[in-house]
C-alpha positions in Angstrom: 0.0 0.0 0.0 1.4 3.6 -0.7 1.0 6.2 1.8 1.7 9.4 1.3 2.8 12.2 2.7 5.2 10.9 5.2 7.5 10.9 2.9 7.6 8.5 2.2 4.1 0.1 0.2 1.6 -8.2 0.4 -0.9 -5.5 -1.2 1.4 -2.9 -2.1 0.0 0.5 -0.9 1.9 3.6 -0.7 1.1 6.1 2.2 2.5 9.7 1.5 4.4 11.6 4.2 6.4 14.9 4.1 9.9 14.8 4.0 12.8 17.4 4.2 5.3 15.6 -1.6 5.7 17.7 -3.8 3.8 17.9 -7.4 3.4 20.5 -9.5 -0.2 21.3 -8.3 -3.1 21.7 -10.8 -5.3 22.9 -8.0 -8.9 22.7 -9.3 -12.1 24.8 -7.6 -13.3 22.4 -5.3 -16.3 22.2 -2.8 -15.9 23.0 1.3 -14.3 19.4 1.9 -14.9 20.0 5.8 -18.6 20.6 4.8 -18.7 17.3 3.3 -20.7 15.3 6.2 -20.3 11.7 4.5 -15.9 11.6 4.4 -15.8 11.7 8.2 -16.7 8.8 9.9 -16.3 9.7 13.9 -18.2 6.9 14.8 -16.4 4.5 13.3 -13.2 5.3 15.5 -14.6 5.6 18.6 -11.7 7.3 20.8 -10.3 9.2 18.8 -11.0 12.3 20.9 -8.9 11.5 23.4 -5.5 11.2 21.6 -3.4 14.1 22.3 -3.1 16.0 19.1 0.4 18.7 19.8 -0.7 21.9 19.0 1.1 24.5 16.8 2.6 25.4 20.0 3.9 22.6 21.0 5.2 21.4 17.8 7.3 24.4 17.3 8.7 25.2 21.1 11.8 25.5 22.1 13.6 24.2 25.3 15.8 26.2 27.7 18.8 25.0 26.2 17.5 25.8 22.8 16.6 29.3 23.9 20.2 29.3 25.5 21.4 28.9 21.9 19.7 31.6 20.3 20.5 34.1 22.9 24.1 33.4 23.3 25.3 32.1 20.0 22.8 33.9 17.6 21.3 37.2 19.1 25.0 38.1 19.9 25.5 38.7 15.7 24.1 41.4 14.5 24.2 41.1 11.1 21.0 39.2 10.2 22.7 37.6 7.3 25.7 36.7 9.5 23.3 35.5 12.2 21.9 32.8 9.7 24.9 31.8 8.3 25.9 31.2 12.3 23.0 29.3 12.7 23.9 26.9 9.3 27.3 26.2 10.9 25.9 25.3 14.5 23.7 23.5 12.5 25.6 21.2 9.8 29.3 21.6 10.8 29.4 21.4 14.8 29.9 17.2 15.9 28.4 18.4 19.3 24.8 19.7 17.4 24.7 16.7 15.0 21.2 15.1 14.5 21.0 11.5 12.8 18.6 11.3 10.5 15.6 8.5 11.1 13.0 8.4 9.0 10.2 7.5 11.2 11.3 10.0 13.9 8.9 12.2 14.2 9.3 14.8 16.5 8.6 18.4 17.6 11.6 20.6 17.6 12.0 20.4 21.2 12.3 16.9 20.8 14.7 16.6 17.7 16.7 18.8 19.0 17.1 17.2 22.6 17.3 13.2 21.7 19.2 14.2 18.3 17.9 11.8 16.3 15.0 12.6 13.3 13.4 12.5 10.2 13.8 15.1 7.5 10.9 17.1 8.5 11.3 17.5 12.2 15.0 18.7 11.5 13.1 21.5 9.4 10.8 22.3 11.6 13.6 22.5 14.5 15.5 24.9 12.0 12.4 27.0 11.2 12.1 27.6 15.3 15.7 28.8 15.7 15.5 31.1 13.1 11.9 32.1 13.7 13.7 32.9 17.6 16.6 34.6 16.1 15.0 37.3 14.8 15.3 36.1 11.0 12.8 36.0 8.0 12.5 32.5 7.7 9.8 30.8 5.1 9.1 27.1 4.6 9.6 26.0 0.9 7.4 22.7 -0.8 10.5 21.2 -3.0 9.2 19.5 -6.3 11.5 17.0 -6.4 10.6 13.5 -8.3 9.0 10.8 -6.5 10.5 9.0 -4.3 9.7 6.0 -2.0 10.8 3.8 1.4 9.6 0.8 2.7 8.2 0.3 6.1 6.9 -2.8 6.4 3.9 -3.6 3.9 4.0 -0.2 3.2 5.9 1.8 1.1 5.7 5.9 2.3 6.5 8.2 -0.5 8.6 10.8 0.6 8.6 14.8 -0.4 11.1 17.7 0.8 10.6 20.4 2.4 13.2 23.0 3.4 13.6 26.8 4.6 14.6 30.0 3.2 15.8 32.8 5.2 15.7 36.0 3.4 18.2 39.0 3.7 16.8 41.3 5.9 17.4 45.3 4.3 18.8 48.0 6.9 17.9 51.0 6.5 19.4 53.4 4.3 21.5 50.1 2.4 21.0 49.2 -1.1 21.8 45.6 -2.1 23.6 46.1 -5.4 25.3 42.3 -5.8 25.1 39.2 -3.8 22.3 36.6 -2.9 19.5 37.9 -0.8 18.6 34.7 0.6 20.2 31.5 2.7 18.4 27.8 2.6 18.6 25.5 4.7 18.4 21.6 3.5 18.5 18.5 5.3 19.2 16.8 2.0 22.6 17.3 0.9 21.9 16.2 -3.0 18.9 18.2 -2.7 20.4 21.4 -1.5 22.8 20.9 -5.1 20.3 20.9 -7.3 18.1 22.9 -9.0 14.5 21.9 -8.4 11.1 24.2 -8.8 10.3 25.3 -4.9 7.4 27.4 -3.6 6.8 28.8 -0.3 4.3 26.7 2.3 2.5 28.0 5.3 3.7 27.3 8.6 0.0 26.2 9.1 0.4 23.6 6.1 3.5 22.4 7.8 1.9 22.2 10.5 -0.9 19.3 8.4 2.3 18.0 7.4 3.3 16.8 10.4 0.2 15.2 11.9 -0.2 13.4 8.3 3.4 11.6 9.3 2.0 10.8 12.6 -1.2 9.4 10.9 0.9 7.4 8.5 3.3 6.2 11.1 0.3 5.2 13.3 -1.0 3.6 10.1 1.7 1.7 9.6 1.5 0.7 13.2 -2.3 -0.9 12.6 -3.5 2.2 15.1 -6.3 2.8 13.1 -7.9 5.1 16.1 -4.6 7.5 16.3 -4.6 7.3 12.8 -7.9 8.7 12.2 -7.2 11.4 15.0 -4.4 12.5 13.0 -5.1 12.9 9.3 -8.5 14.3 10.6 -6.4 17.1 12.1 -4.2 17.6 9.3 -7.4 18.1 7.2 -8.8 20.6 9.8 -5.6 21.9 9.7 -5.2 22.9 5.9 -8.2 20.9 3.8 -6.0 21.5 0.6 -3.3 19.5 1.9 -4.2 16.5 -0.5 -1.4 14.1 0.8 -4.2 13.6 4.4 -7.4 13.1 2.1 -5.1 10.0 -0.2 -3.8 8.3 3.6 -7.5 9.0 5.3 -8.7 6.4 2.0 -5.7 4.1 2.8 -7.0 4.5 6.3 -10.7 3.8 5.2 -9.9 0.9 2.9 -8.1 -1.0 5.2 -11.1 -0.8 7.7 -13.4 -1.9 4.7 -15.4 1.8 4.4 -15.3 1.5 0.6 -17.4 4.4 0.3 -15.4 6.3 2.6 -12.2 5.6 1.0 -12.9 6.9 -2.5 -15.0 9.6 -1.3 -11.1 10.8 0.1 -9.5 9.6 -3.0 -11.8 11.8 -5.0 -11.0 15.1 -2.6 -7.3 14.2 -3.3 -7.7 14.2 -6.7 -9.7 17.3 -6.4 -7.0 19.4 -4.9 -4.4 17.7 -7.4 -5.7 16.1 -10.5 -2.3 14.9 -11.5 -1.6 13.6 -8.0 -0.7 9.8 -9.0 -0.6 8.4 -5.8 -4.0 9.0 -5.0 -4.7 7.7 -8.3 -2.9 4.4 -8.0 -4.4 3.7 -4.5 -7.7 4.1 -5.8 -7.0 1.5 -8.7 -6.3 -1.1 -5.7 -10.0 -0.1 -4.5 -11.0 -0.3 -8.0 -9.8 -3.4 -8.0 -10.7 -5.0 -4.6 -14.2 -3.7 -5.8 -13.6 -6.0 -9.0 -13.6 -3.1 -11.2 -10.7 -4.8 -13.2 -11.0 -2.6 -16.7 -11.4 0.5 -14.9 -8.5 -0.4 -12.7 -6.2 -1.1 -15.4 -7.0 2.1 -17.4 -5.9 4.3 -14.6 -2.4 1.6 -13.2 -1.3 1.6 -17.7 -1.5 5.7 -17.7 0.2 6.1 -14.3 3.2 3.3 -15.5 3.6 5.6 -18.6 4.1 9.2 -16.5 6.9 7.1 -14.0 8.6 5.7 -16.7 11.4 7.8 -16.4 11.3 8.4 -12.7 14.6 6.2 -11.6 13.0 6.1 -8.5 9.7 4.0 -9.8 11.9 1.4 -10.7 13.8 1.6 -7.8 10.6 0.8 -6.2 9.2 -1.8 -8.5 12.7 -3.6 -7.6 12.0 -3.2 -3.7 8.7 -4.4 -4.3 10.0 -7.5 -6.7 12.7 -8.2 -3.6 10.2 -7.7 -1.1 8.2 -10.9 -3.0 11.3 -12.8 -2.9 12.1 -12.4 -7.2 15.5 -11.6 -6.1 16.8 -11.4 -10.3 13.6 -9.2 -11.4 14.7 -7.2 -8.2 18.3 -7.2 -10.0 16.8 -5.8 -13.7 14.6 -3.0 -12.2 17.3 -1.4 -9.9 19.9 -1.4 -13.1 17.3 0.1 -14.9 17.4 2.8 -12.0 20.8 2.9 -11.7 20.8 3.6 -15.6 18.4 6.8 -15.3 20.8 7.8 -12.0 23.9 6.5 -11.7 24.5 8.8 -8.3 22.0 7.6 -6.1 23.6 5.8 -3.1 20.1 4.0 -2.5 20.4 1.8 -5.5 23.3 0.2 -4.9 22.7 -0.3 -1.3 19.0 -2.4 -2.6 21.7 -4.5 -4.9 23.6 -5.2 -2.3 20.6 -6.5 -0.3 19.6 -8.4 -2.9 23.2 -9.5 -3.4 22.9 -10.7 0.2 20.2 -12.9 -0.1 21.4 -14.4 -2.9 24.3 -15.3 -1.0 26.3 -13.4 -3.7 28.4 -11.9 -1.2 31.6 -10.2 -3.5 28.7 -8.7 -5.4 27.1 -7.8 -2.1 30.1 -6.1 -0.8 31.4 -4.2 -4.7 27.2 -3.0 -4.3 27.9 -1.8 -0.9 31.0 0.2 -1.6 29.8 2.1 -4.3 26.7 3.2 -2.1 29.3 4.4 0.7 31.2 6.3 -2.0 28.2 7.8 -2.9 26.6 8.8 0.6 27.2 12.0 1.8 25.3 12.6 4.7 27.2 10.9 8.3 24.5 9.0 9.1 23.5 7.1 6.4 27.8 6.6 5.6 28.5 4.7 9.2 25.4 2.9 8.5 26.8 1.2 5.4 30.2 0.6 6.7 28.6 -1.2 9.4 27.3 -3.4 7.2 29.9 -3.8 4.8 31.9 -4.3 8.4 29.7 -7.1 9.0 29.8 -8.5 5.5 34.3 -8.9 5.6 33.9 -10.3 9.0 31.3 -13.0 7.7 33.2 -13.9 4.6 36.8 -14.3 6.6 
């Protein structure tokens, strides 16, 4: 199954979270969703009422320490522009302020910046607070980068990115002749080097971002209840945030609300009429419906518009893995690896396939092309461990 949103899927659904989704948006005129009486079904989760939903607040709080920071290491520059650069070095470049990235983590920027340890998302959300404390004219950015996917279990989440801008701040009497006016701060190294189409995002639509990951991590989790409590939020909070409406129908078609779910689908594609996630999970209700042809149509037009989308086949190989065709598994990530030849991903899912295969040279060469590749700390110690494990095994 594919949910989406977080980032970000044996009935493969994918569940969309928000990561450090982004489409181009065709954003049609559509009806007051929230007015919609029959998409909500309250009764059906009974409890949901009582899960602590964080508010704005909460999510973007900082701790004494945090505070500490601002006032000692960033208040004390003056220059606003100097003040953010300060804050990307604390930030990126200081061993004693690194966070490890985890996918699932996540966290409120009090919390990702105490246990250092989260998702792409919550480390944006932690930057955003800083800066928002520091005096500086920070902005969240949607990035429209190209699909991309991770497998939890069952499930695969398709991931987006999100990042921030902090613009130059004008003094008075000071004309800016030269120079960029503004500073971003990315989580994703290979991101933050290319060029893809951005545009600015309320804090108020982060904010539906990030009960949509809790929802899909709760998902994921088979808490239907604190699922519902979630997306319903993220709705509530910004009801043209189409990544809640496609999870609420994941949501609704696992508990057998047919109706439900493609009531949600249809909102989805309402907000986003090329949104092909939403699309592809409601060809699996077409389907578990037995509307085959119908099904079919929609699955053959959404193969041609990923065709070129290294990671689709990267996921189709995960997928083929996943159901133990370990050589199909093989063909698709080449075919990846062909369309990107830089991803470190790709050759870390050979090298898992390798594995399995008991192919372990091939498993290891895999492996140390992935390392060569990966540039965040993280994710590099990660592979040597393995490949550590892998010498030590074949001694």
């Amino acid at each position: 199954m594919r949910l989406f949103g977080i980032l970000c899927f044996t009935l493969f659904v994918s569940l969309v979270i928000s990561g450090c989704q982004s489409t181009a948006k065709s954003v049609k005129q559509p009806t007051n969703f929230l007015h919609d009486t029959e998409v909500f079904a309250d009764e059906s989760f009974e409890g949901y009422r009582s899960v602590e939903i964080e508010t704005m607040e909460q999510v973007f709080s900082l701790s004494d320490e945090m505070r500490e920071l601002v006032t000692l290491r960033l208040l004390s520059e003056r220059d606003h522009f100097k003040r953010a650069e300060k804050l990307l070095k604390i930030l990126f470049f200081e061993k004693e302020n690194e966070i490890d990235y985890r996918y699932g983590a996540n966290l409120t920027a009090q919390e990702a910046f105490e246990n250092k340890q989260a998702n792409c998302m919550s480390l944006t959300i932690m930057a955003y607070a800083l800066a928002d404390a520091a005096g500086l004219k920070a902005s969240f950015q949607d990035v429209d980068v190209p699909e991309y996917w991770i497998r939890n279990g069952t499930y695969s989440m398709l991931t987006g990115h999100v990042n921030i801008s902090i613009k130059k701040q004008r003094e008075a009497n000071v004309a800016v002749v030269w120079g960029n006016e503004t500073i971003e701060i990315d989580f994703d190294p290979l991101v933050a080097k290319r060029s893809f189409p951005k545009q600015k995002i309320s804090k108020n639509t982060v904010l539906a971002m990030f009960y949509n990951n809790k929802g899909a991590q709760y998902l994921v989790d088979d808490d239907l209840t604190t699922a519902y409590a979630y997306f319903k939020a993220s709705i509530e909070t910004d009801p043209f945030f189409e990544a809640a409406w496609g999870n609420l129908g994941i949501l609704y078609r696992k508990s057998s609300m047919y109706e439900h779910s493609e009531r949600a689908y249809k909102h989805a594609t309402d907000i986003d009429g090329n949104n092909l996630t939403a699309l592809t999970n409601y060809a699996l209700l077409l389907r578990a419906l037995g509307k085959i042809d119908k099904a079919e149509l929609i699955e053959k037009n959404i193969h041609q518009q990923r065709l070129s989308n290294p990671y689709y086949h990267a996921m189709l190989a995960d997928e083929a893995h996943y159901a133990g065709d370990y050589r199909k598994a093989i063909s698709y990530y080449r075919k990846a690896i062909k369309l990107d030849s830089k991803a470190h991903e790709f050759y870390f899912g050979l090298a898992k396939v390798y594995y399995d295969l008991n192919e372990l040279a091939s498993a290891k060469a895999q492996l140390k092309r992935a390392i060569r590749l990966s540039k965040k700390s993280s994710i590099h110690r990660k592979y040597e461990a393995k490949l550590a494990v892998l010498n030590a095994y074949n001694r």
